[in-house]
CHARMM-style PDB file with segment names, atoms N, HN, CA, C and O in Angstrom:
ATOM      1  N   UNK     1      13.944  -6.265   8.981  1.00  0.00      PROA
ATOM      2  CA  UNK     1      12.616  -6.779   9.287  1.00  0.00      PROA
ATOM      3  C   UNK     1      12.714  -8.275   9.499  1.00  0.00      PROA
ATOM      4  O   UNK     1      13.532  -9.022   8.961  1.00  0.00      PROA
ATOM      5  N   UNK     2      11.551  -8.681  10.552  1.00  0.00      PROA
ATOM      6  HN  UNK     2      10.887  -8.075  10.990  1.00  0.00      PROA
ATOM      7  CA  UNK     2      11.603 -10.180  10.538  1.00  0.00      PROA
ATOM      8  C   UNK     2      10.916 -10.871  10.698  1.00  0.00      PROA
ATOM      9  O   UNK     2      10.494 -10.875  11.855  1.00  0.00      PROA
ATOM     10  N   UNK     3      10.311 -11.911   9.756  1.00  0.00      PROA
ATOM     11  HN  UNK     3      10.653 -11.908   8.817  1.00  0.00      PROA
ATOM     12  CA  UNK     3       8.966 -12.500   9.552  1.00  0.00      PROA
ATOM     13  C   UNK     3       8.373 -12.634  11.249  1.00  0.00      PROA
ATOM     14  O   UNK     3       8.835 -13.109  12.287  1.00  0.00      PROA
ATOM     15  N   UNK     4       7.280 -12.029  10.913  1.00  0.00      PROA
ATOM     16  HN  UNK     4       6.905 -11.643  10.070  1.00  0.00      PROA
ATOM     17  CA  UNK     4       6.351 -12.869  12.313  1.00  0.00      PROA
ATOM     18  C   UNK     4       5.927 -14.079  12.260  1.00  0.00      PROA
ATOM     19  O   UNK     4       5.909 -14.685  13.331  1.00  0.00      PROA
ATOM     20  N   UNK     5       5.511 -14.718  11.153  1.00  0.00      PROA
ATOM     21  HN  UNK     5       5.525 -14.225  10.283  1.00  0.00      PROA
ATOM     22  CA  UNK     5       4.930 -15.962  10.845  1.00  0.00      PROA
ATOM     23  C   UNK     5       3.481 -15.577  10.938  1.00  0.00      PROA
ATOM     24  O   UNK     5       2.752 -16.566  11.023  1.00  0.00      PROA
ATOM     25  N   UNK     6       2.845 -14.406  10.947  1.00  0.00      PROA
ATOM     26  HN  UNK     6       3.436 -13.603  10.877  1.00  0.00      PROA
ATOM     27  CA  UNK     6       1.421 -14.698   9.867  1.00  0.00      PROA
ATOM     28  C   UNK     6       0.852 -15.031   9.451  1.00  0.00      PROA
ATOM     29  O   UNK     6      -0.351 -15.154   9.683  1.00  0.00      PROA
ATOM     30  N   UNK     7       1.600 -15.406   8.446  1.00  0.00      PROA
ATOM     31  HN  UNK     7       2.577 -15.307   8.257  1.00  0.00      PROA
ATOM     32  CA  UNK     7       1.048 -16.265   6.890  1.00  0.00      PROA
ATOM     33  C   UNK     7       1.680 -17.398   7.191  1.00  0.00      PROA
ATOM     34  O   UNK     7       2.732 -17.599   7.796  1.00  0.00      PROA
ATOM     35  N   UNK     8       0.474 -18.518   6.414  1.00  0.00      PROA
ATOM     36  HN  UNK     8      -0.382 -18.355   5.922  1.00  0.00      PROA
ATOM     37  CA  UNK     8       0.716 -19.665   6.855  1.00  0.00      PROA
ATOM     38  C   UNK     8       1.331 -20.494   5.831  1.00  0.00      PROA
ATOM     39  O   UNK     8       2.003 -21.499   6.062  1.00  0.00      PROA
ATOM     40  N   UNK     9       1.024 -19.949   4.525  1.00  0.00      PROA
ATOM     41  HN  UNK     9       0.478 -19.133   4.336  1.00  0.00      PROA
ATOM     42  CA  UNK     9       1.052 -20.342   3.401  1.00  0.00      PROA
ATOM     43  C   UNK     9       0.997 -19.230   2.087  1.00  0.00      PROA
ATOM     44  O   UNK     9       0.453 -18.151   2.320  1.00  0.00      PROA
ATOM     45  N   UNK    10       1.596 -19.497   0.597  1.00  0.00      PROA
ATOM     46  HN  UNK    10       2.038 -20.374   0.408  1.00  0.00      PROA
ATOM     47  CA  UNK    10       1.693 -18.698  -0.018  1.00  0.00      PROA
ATOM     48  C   UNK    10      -0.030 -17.683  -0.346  1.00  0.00      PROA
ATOM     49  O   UNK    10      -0.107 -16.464  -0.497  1.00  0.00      PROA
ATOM     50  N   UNK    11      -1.377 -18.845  -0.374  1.00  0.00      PROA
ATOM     51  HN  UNK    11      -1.315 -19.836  -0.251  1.00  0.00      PROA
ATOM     52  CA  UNK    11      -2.322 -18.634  -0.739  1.00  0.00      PROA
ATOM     53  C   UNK    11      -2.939 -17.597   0.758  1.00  0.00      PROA
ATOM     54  O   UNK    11      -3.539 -16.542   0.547  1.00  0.00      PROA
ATOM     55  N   UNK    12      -2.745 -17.965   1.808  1.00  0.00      PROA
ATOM     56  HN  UNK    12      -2.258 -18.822   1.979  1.00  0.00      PROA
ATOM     57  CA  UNK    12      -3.085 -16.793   2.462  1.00  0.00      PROA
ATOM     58  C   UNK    12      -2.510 -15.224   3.034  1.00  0.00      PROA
ATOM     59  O   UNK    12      -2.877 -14.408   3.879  1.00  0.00      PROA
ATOM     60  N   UNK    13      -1.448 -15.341   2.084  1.00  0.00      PROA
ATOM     61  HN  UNK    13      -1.150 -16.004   1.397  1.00  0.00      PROA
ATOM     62  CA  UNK    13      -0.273 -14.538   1.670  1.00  0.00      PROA
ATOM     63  C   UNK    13      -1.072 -13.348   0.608  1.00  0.00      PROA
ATOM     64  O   UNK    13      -1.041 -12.119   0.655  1.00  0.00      PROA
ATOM     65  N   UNK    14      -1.759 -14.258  -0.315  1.00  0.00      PROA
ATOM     66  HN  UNK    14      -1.784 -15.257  -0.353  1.00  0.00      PROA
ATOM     67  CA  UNK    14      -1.780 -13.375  -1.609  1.00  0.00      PROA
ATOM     68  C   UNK    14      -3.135 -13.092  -1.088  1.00  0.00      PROA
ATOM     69  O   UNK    14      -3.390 -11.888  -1.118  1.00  0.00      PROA
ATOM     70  N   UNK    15      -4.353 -14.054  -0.483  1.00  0.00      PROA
ATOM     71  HN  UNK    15      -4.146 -15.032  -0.458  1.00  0.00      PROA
ATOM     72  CA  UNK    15      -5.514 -13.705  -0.504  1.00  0.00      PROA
ATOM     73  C   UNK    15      -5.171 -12.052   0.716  1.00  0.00      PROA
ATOM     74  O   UNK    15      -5.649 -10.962   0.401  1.00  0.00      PROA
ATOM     75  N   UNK    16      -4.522 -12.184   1.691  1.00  0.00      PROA
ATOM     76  HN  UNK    16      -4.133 -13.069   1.947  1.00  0.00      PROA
ATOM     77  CA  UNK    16      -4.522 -11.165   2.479  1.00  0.00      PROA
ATOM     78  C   UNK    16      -4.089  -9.654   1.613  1.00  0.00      PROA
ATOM     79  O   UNK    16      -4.690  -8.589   1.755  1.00  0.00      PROA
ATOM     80  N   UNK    17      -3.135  -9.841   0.884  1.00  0.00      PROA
ATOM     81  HN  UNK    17      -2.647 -10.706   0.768  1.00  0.00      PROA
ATOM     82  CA  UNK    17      -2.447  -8.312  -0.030  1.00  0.00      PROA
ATOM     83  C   UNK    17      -3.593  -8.387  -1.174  1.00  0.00      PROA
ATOM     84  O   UNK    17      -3.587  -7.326  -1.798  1.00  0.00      PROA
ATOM     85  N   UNK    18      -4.344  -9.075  -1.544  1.00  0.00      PROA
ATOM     86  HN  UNK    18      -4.350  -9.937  -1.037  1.00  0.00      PROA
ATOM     87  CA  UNK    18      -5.273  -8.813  -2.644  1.00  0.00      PROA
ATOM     88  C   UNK    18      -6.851  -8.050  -2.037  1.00  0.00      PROA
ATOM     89  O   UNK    18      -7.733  -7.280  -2.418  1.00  0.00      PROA
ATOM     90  N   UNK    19      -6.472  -8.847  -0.896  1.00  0.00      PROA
ATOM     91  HN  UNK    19      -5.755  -9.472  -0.587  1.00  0.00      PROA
ATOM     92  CA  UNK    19      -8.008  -8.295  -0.119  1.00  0.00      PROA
ATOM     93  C   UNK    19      -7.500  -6.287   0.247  1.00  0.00      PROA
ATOM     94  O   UNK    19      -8.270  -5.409  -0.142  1.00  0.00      PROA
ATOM     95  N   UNK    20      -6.537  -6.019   0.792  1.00  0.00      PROA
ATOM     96  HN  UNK    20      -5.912  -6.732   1.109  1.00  0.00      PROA
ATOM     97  CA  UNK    20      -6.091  -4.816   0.876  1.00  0.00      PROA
ATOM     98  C   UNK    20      -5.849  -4.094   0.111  1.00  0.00      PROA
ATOM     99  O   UNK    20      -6.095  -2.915   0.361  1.00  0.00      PROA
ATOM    100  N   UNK    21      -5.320  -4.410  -1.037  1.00  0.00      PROA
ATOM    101  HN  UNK    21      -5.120  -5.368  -1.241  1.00  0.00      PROA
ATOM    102  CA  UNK    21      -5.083  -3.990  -2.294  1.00  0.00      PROA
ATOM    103  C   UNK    21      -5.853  -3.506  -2.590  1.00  0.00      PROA
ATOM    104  O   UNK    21      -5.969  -2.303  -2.356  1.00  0.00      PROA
ATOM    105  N   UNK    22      -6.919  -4.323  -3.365  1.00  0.00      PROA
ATOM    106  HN  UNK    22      -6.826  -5.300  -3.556  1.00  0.00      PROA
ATOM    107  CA  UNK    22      -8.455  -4.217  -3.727  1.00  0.00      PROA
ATOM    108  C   UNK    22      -8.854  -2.682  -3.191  1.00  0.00      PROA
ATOM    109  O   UNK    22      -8.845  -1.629  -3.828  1.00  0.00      PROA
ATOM    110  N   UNK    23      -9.320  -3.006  -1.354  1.00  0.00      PROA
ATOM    111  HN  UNK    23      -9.328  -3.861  -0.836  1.00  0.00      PROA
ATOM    112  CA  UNK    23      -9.721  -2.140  -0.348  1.00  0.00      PROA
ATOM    113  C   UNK    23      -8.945  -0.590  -0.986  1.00  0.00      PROA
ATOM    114  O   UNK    23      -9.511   0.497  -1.098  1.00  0.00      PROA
ATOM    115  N   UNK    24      -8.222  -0.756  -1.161  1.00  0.00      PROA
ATOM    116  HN  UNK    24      -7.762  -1.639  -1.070  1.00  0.00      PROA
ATOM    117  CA  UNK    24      -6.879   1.079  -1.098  1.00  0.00      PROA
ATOM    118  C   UNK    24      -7.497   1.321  -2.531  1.00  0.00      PROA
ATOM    119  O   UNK    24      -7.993   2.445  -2.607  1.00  0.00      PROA
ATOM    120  N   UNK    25      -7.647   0.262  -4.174  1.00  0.00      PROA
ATOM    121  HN  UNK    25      -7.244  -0.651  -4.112  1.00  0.00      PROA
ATOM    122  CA  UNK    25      -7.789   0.536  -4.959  1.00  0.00      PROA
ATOM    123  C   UNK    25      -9.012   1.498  -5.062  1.00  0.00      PROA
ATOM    124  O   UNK    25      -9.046   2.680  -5.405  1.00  0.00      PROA
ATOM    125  N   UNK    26     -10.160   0.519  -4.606  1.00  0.00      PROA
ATOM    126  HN  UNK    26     -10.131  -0.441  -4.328  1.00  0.00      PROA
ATOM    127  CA  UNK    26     -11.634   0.955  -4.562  1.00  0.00      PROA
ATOM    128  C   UNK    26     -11.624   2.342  -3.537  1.00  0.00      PROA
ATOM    129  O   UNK    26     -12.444   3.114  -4.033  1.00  0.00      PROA
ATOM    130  N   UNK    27     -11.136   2.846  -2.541  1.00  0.00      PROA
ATOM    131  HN  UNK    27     -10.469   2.219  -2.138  1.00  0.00      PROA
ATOM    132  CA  UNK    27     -10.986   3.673  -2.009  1.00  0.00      PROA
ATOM    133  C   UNK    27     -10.357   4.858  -2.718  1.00  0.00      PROA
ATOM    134  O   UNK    27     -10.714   6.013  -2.487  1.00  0.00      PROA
ATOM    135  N   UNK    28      -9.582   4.596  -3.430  1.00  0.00      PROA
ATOM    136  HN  UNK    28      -9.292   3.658  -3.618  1.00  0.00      PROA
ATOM    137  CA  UNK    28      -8.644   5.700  -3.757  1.00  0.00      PROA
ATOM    138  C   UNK    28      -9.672   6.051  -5.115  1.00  0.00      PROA
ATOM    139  O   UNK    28      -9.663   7.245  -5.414  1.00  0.00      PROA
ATOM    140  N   UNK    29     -10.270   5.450  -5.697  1.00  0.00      PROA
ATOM    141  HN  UNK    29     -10.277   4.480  -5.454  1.00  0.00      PROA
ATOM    142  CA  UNK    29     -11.095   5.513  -6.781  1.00  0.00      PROA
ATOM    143  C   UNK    29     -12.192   6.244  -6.766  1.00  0.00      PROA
ATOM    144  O   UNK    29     -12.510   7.109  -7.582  1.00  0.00      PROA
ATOM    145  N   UNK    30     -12.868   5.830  -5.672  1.00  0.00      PROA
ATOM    146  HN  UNK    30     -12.610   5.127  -5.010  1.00  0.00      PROA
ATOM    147  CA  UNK    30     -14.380   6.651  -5.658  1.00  0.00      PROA
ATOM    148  C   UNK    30     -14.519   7.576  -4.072  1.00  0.00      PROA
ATOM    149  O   UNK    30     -15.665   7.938  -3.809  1.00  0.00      PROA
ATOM    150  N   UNK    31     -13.363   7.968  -3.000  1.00  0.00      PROA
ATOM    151  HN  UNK    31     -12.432   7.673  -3.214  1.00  0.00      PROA
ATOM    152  CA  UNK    31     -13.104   9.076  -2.475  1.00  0.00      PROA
ATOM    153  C   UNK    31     -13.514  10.586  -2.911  1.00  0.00      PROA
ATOM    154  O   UNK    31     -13.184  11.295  -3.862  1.00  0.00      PROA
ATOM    155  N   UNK    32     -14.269  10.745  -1.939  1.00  0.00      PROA
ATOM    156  HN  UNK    32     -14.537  10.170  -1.167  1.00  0.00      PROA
ATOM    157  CA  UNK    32     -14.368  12.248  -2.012  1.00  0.00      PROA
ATOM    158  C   UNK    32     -13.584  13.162  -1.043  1.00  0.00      PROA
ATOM    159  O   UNK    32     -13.752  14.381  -1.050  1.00  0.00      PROA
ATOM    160  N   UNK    33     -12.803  12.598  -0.286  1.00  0.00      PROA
ATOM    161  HN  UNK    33     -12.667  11.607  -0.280  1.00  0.00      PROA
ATOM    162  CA  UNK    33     -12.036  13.113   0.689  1.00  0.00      PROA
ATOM    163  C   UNK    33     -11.353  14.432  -0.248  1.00  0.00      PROA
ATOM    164  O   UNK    33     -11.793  14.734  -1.357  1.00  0.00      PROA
ATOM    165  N   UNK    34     -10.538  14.933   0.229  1.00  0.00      PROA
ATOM    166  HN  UNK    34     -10.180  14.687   1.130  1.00  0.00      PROA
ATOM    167  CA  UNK    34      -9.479  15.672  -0.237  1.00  0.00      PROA
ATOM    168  C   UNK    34      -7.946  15.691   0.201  1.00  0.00      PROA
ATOM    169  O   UNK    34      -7.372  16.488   0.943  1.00  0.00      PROA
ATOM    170  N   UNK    35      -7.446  14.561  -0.486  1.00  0.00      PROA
ATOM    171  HN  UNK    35      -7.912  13.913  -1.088  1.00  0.00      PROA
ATOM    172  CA  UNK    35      -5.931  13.985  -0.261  1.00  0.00      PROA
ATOM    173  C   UNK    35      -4.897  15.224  -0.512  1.00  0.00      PROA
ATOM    174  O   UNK    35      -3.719  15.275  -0.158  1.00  0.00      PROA
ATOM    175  N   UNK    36      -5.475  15.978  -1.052  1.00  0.00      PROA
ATOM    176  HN  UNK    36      -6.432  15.937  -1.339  1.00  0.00      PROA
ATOM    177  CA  UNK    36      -4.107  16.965  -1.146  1.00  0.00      PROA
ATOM    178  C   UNK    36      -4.048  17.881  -0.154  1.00  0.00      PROA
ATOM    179  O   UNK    36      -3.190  18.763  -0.181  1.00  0.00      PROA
ATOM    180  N   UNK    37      -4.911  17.787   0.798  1.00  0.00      PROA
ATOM    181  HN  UNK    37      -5.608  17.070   0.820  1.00  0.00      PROA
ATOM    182  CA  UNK    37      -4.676  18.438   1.987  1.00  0.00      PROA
ATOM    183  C   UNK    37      -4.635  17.973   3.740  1.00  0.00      PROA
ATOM    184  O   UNK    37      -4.658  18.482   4.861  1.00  0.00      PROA
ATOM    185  N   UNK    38      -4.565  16.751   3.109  1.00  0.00      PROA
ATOM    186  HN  UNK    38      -4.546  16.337   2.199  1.00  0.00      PROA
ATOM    187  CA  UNK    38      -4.011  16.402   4.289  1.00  0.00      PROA
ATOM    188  C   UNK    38      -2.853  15.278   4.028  1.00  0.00      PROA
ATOM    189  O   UNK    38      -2.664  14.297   3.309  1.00  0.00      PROA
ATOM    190  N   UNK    39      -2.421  15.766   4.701  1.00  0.00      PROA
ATOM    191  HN  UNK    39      -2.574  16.563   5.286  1.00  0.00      PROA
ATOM    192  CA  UNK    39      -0.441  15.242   4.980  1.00  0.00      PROA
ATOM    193  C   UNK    39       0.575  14.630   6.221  1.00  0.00      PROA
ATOM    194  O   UNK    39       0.721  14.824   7.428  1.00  0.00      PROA
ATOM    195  N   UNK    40       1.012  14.012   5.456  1.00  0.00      PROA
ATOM    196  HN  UNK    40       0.894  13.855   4.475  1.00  0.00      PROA
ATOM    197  CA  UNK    40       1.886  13.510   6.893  1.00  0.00      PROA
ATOM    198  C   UNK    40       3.526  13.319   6.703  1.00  0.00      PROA
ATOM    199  O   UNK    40       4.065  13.562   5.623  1.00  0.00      PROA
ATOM    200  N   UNK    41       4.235  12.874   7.823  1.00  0.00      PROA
ATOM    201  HN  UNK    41       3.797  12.676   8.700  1.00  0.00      PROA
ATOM    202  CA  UNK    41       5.645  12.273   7.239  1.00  0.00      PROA
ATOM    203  C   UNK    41       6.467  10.952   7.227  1.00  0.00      PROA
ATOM    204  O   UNK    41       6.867  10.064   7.980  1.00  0.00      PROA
ATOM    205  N   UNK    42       6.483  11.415   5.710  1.00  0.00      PROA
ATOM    206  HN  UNK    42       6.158  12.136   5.098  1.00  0.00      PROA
ATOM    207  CA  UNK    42       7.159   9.821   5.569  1.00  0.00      PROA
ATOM    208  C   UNK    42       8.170  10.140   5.749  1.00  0.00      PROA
ATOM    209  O   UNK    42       8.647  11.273   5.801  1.00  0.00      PROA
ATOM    210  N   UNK    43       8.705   8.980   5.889  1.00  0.00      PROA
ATOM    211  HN  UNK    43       8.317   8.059   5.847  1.00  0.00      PROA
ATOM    212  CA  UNK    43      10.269   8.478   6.717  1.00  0.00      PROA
ATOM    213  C   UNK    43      11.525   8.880   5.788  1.00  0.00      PROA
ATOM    214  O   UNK    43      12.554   9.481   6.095  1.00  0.00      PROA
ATOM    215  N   UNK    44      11.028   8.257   4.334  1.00  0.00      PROA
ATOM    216  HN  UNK    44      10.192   7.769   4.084  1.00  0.00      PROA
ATOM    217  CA  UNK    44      11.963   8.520   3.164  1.00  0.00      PROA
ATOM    218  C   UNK    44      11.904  10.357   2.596  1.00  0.00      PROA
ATOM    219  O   UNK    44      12.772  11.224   2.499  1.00  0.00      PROA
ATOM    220  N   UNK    45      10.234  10.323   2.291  1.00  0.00      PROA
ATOM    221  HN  UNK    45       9.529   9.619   2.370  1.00  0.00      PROA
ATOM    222  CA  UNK    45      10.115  11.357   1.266  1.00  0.00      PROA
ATOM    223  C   UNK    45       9.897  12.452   1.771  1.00  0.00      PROA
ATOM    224  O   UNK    45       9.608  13.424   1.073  1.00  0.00      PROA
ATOM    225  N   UNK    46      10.033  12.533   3.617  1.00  0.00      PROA
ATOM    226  HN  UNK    46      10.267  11.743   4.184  1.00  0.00      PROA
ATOM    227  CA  UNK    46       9.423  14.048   3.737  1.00  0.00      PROA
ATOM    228  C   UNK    46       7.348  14.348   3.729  1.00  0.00      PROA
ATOM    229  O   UNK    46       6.469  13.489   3.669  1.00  0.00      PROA
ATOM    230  N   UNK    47       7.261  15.313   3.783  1.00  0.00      PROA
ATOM    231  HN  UNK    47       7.975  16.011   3.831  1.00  0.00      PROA
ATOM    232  CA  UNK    47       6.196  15.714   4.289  1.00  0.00      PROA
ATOM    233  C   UNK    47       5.363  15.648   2.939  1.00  0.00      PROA
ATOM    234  O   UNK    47       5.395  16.478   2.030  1.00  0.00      PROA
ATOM    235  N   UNK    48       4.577  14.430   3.006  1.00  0.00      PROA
ATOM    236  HN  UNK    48       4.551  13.756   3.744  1.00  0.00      PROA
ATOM    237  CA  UNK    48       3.722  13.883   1.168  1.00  0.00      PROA
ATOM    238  C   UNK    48       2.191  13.994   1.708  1.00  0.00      PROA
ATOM    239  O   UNK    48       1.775  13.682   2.824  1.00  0.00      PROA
ATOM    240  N   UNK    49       1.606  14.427   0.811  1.00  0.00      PROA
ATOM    241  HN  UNK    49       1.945  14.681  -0.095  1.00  0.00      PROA
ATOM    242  CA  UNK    49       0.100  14.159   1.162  1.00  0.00      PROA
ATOM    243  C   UNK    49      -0.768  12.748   1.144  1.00  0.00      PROA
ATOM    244  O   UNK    49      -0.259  11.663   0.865  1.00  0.00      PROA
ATOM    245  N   UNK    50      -1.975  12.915   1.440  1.00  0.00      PROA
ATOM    246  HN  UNK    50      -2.389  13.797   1.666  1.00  0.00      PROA
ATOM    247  CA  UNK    50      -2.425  11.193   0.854  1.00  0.00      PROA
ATOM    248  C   UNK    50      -2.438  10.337  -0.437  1.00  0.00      PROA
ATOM    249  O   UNK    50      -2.243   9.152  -0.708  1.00  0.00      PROA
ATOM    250  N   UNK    51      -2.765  11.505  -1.134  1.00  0.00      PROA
ATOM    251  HN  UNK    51      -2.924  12.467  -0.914  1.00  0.00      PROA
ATOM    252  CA  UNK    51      -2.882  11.392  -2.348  1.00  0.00      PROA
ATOM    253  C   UNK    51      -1.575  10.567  -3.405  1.00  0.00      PROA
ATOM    254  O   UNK    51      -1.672   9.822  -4.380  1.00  0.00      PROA
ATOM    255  N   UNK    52      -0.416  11.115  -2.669  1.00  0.00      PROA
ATOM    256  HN  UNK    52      -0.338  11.721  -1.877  1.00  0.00      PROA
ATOM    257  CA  UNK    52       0.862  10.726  -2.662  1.00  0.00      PROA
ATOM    258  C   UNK    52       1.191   9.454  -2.085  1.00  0.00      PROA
ATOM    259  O   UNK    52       1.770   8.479  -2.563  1.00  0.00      PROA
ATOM    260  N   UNK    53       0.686   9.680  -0.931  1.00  0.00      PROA
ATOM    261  HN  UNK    53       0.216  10.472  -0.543  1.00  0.00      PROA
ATOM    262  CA  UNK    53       1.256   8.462   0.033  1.00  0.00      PROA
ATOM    263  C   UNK    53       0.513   6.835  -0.653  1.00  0.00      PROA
ATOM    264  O   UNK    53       1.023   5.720  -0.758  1.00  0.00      PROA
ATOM    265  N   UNK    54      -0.712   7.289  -0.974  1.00  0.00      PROA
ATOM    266  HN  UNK    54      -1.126   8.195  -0.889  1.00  0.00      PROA
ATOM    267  CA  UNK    54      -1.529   6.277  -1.701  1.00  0.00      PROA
ATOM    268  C   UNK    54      -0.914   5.305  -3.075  1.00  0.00      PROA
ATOM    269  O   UNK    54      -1.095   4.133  -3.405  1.00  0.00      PROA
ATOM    270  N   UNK    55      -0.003   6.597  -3.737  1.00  0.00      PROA
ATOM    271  HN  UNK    55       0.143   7.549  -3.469  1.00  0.00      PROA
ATOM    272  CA  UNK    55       0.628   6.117  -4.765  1.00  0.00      PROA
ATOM    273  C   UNK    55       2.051   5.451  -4.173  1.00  0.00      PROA
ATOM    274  O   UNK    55       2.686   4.618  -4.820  1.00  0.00      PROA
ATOM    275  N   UNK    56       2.339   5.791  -3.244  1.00  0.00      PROA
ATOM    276  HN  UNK    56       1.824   6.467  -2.717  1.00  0.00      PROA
ATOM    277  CA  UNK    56       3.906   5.216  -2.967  1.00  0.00      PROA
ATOM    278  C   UNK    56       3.288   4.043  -2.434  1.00  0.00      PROA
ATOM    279  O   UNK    56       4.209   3.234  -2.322  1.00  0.00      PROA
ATOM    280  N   UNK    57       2.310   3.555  -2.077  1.00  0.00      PROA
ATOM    281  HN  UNK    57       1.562   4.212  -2.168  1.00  0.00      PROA
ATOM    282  CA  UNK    57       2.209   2.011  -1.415  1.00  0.00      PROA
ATOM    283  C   UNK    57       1.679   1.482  -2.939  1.00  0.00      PROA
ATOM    284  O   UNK    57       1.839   0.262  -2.970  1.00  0.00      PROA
ATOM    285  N   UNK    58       1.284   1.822  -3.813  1.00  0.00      PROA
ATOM    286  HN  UNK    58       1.154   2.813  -3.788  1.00  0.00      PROA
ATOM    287  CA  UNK    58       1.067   1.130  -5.391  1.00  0.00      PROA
ATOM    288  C   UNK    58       2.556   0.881  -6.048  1.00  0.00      PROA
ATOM    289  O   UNK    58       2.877  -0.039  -6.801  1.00  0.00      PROA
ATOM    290  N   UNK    59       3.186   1.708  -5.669  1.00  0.00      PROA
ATOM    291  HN  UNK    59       2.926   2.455  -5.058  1.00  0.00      PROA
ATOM    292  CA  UNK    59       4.664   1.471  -6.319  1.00  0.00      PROA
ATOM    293  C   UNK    59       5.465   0.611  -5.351  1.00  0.00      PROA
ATOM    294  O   UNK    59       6.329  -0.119  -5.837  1.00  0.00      PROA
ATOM    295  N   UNK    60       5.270   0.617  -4.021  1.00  0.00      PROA
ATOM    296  HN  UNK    60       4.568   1.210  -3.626  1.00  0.00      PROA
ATOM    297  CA  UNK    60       5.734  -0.448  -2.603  1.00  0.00      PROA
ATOM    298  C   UNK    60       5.366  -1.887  -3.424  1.00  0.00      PROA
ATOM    299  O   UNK    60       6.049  -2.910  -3.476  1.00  0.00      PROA
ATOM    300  N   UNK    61       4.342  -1.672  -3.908  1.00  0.00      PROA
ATOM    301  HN  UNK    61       3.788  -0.841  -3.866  1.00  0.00      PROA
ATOM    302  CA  UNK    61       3.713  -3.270  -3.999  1.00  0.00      PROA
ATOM    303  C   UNK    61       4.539  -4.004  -5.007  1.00  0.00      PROA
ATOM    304  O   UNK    61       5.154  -5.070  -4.985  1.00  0.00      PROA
ATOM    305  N   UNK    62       4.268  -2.725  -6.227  1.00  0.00      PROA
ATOM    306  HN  UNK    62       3.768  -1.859  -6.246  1.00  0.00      PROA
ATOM    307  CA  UNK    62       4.960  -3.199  -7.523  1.00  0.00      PROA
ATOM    308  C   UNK    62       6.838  -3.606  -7.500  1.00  0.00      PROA
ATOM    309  O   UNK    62       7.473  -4.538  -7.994  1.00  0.00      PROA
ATOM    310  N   UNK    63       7.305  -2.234  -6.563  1.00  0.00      PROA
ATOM    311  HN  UNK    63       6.790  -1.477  -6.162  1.00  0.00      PROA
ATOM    312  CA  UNK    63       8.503  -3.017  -6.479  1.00  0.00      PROA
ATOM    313  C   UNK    63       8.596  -4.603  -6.358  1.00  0.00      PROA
ATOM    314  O   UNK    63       9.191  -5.375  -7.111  1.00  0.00      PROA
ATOM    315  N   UNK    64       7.878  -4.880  -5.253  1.00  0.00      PROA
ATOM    316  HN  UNK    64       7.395  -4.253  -4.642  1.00  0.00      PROA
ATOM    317  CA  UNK    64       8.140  -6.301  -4.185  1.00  0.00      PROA
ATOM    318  C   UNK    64       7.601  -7.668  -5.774  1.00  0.00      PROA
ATOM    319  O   UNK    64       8.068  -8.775  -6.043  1.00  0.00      PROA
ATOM    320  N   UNK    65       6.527  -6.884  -6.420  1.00  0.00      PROA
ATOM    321  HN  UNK    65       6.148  -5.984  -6.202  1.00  0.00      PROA
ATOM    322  CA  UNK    65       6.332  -7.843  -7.600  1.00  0.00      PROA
ATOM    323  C   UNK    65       7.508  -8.151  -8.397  1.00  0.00      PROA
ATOM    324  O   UNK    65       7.965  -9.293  -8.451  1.00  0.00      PROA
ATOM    325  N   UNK    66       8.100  -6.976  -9.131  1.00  0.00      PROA
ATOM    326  HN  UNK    66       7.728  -6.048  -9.087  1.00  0.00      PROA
ATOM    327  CA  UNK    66       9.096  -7.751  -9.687  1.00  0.00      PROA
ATOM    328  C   UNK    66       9.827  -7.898  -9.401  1.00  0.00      PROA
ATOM    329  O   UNK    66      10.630  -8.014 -10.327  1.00  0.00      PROA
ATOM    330  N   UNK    67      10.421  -8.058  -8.095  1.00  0.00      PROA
ATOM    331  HN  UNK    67       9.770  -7.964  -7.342  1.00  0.00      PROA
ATOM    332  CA  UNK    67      11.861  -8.565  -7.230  1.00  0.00      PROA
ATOM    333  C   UNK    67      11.232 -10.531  -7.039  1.00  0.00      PROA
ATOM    334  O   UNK    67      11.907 -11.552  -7.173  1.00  0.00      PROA
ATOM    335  N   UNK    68      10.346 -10.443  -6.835  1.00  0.00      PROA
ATOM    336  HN  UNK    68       9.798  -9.613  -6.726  1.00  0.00      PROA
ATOM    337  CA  UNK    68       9.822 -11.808  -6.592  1.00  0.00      PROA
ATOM    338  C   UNK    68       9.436 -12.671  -8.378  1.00  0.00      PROA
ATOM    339  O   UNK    68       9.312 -13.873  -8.612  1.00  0.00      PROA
ATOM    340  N   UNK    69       9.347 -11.572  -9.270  1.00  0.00      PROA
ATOM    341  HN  UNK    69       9.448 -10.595  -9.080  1.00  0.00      PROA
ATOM    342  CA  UNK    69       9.340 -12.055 -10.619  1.00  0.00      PROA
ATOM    343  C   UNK    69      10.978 -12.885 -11.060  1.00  0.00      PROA
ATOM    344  OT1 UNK    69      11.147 -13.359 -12.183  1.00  0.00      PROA
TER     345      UNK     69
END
């Protein structure tokens, strides 16, 4: 991967992943959808539902936290 240059700075770095974050949190929270039936494929894990896929970008994030810790 290779930076586009985006971000201009660390603060509109974090305000952008906090604003999305947030967005997926509050979504995934009060959804009435039904994530376990609809599915797609990921690249790594094979054929995961949303429900799934939702959690692998919470654990995406957390990796990148403590590599940068």
């Amino acid at each position: 991967a290779v930076p586009k240059g985006t971000f201009q700075n660390y603060a509109a770095t974090f305000a952008t992943f906090t604003k999305s974050r947030d967005g997926l949190i509050q979504y995934f929270e009060t959804t009435t959808d039904d994530l376990k039936n609809h599915t797609l494929q990921h690249p790594i894990f094979g054929t995961i539902d949303a429900r799934q896929f939702l959690l692998s970008i919470a654990a995406h994030g957390k990796r990148h936290t403590l590599q940068i810790e």
